[in-house]
C-alpha positions as CSV (number, residue, x, y, z in Angstrom):
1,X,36.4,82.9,127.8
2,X,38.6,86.5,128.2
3,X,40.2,86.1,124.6
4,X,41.9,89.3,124.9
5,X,43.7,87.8,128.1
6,X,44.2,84.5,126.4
7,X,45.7,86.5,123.5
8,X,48.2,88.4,125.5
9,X,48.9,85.3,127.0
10,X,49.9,83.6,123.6
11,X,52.0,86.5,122.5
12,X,53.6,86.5,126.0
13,X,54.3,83.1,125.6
14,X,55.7,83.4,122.0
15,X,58.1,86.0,123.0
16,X,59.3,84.3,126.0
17,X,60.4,81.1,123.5
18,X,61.1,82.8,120.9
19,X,64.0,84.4,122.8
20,X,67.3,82.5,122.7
21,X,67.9,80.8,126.3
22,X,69.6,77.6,127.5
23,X,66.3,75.4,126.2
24,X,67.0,76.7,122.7
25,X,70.5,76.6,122.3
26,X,70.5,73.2,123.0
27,X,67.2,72.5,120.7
28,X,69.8,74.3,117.7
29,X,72.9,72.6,118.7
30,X,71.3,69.3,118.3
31,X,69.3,69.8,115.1
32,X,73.0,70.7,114.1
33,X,75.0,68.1,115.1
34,X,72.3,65.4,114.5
35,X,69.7,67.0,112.3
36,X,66.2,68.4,112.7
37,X,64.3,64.8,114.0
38,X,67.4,65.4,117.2
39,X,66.2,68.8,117.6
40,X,62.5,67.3,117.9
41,X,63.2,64.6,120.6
42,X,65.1,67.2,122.3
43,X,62.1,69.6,122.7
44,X,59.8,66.8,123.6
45,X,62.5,66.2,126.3
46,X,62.2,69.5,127.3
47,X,58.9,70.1,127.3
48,X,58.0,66.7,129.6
49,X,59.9,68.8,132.0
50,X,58.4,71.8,131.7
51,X,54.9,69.9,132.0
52,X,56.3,68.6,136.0
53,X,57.6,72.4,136.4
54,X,53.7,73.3,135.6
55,X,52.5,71.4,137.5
56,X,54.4,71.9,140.8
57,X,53.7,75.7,140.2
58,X,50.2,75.3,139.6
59,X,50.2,73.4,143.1
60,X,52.2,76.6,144.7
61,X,49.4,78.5,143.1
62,X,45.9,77.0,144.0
63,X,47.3,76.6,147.4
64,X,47.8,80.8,147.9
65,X,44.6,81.2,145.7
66,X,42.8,79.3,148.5
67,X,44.2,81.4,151.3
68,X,43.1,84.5,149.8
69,X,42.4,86.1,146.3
70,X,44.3,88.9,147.9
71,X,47.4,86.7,148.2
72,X,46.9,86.3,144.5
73,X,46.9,89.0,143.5
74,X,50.2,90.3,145.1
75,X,51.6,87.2,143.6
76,X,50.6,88.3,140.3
77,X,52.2,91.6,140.8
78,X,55.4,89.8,141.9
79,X,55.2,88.0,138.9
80,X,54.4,91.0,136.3
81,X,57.9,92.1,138.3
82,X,59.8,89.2,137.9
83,X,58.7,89.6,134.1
84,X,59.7,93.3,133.8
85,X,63.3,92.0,135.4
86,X,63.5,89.4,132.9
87,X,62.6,91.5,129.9
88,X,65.0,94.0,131.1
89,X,67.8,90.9,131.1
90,X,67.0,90.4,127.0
91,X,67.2,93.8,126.3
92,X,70.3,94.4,127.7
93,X,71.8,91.1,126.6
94,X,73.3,90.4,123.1
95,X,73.6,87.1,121.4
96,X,76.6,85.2,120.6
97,X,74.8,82.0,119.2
98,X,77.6,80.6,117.5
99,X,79.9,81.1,121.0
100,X,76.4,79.9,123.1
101,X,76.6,76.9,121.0
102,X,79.8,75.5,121.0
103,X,80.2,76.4,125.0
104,X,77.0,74.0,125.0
105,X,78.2,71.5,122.5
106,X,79.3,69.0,125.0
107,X,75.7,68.9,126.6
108,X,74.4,67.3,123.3
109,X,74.6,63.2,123.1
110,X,72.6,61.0,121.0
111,X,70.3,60.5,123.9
112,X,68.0,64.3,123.4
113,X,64.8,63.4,125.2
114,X,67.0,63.0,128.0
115,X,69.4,66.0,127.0
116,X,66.4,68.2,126.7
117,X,64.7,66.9,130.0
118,X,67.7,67.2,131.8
119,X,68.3,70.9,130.8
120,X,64.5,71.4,131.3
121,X,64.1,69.7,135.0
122,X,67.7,71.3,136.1
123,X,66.7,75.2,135.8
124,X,65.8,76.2,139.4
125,X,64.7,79.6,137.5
126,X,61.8,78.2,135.4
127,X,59.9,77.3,138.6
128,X,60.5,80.9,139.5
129,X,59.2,82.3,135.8
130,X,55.8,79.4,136.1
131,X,54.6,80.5,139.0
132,X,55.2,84.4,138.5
133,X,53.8,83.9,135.0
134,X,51.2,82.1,135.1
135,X,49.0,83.8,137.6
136,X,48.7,87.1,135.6
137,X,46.4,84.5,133.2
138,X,44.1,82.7,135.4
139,X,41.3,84.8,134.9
140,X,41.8,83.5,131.2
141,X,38.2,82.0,131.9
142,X,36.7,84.1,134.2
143,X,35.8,82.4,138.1
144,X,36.8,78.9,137.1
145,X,40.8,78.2,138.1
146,X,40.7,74.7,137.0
147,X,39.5,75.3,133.7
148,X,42.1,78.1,132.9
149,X,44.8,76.2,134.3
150,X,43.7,73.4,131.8
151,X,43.2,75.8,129.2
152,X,46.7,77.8,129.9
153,X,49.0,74.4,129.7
154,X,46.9,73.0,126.5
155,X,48.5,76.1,124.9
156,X,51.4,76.3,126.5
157,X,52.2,72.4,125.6
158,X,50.7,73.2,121.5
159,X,53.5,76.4,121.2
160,X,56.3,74.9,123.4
161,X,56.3,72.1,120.3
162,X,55.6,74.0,118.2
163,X,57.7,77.0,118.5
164,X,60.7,75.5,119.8
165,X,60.5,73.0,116.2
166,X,60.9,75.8,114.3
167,X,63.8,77.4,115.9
168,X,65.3,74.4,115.7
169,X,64.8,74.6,112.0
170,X,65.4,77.9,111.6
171,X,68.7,78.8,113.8
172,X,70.6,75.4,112.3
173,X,69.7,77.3,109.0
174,X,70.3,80.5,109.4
175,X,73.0,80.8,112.7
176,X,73.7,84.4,112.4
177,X,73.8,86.9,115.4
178,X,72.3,89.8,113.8
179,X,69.1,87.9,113.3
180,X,69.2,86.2,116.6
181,X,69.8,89.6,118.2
182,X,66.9,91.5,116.3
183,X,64.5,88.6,117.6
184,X,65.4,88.9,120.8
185,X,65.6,92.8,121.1
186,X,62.1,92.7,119.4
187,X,60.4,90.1,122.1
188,X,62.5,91.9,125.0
189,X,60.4,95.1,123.6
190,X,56.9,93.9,123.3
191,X,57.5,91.7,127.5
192,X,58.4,94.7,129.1
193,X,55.2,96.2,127.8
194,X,53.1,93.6,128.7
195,X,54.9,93.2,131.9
196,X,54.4,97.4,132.6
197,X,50.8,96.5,131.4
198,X,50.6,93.9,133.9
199,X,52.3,96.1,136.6
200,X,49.7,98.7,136.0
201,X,46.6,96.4,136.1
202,X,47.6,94.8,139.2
203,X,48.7,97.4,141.1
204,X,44.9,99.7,141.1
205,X,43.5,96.1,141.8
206,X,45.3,95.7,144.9
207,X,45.1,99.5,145.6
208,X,41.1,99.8,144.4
């Protein structure tokens, strides 16, 4: 096991839902309309779908790993790209959650699995961010695919819940933009580094 890869790949994955987005503002809205349990279905609404997303990248994935571990590669350094341009997006953004929220009130009904699942499955750009993100990490366990794909969504499944639980706890407490706006500064910071990390790594393999 590479834990140093698998460790970059938790923080990665910690900073990318940790940072406010569509998934969480609608995990916060409904912990505050309906309480914290509402905020809980709504993740494990949203995290079925991001299990199918997974899984349909995964299948994009092991069918360009066959052609060529070249191909891979260059996917990988699409995907440290795709990374850099999305930490780029956070860093430049700032956070209205209060606004965010009650543009997205009307989204939350008292059925959330399906709220969350809906929001989850509906996000053409999450497909895009699975199978640019996840390659960077397949050599979490070092010439076995299968077993760091396993290993990848085991952890990506234990933080989604777990993460996205306590942002629903903690934004229906606290709801203030400053603090939103710090978080998401801070985890736009440390993804561009990993994604200029990942840039770098990538491009003297393909070039070696």
């Amino acid at each position: 096991m590479n834990y140093s890869l698998l460790a970059t790949y938790v923080l990665s994955i910690v900073l990318f839902l940790g940072t406010p987005g569509p998934v969480t503002v609608l995990v916060v809205s409904a912990s505050i309309k309906d309480g914290f349990w509402a905020g809980v279905k709504t993740v494990m609404g949203t995290s079925t779908a991001s299990l199918i997303l997974i899984a349909v990248s995964f299948a994009i994935i092991q069918g360009v790993f066959s052609v060529s571990e070249v191909a891979l590669s260059w996917l990988t350094l699409v995907g440290s790209l795709y990374l850099l341009y999305f930490a780029i997006g956070i860093l430049r953004d700032k956070a209205n959650i209060q606004q965010t929220i009650s543009e997205n009130a009307g989204k939350v009904t008292r059925r959330h699995f399906r709220d969350g699942f809906l929001i989850g499955i509906s996000n053409p750009k999450d497909i895009l961010f699975f199978i640019a993100f996840f390659p960077m990490f397949l050599g979490v366990y070092p010439n076995n695919v299968g077993v760091s794909m396993l290993v990848l969504v085991m952890v990506w499944v234990a933080l989604d819940y777990s993460i996205l639980s306590c942002y629903s706890f903690i934004f229906s407490k606290i709801n203030n933009n400053r603090t939103v706006n710090v978080i998401s500064k801070a985890s736009g910071s440390i993804l561009l580094l990993v994604a200029l990390y990942a840039i770098y790594t990538m491009g003297r393999a393909i070039l070696a």
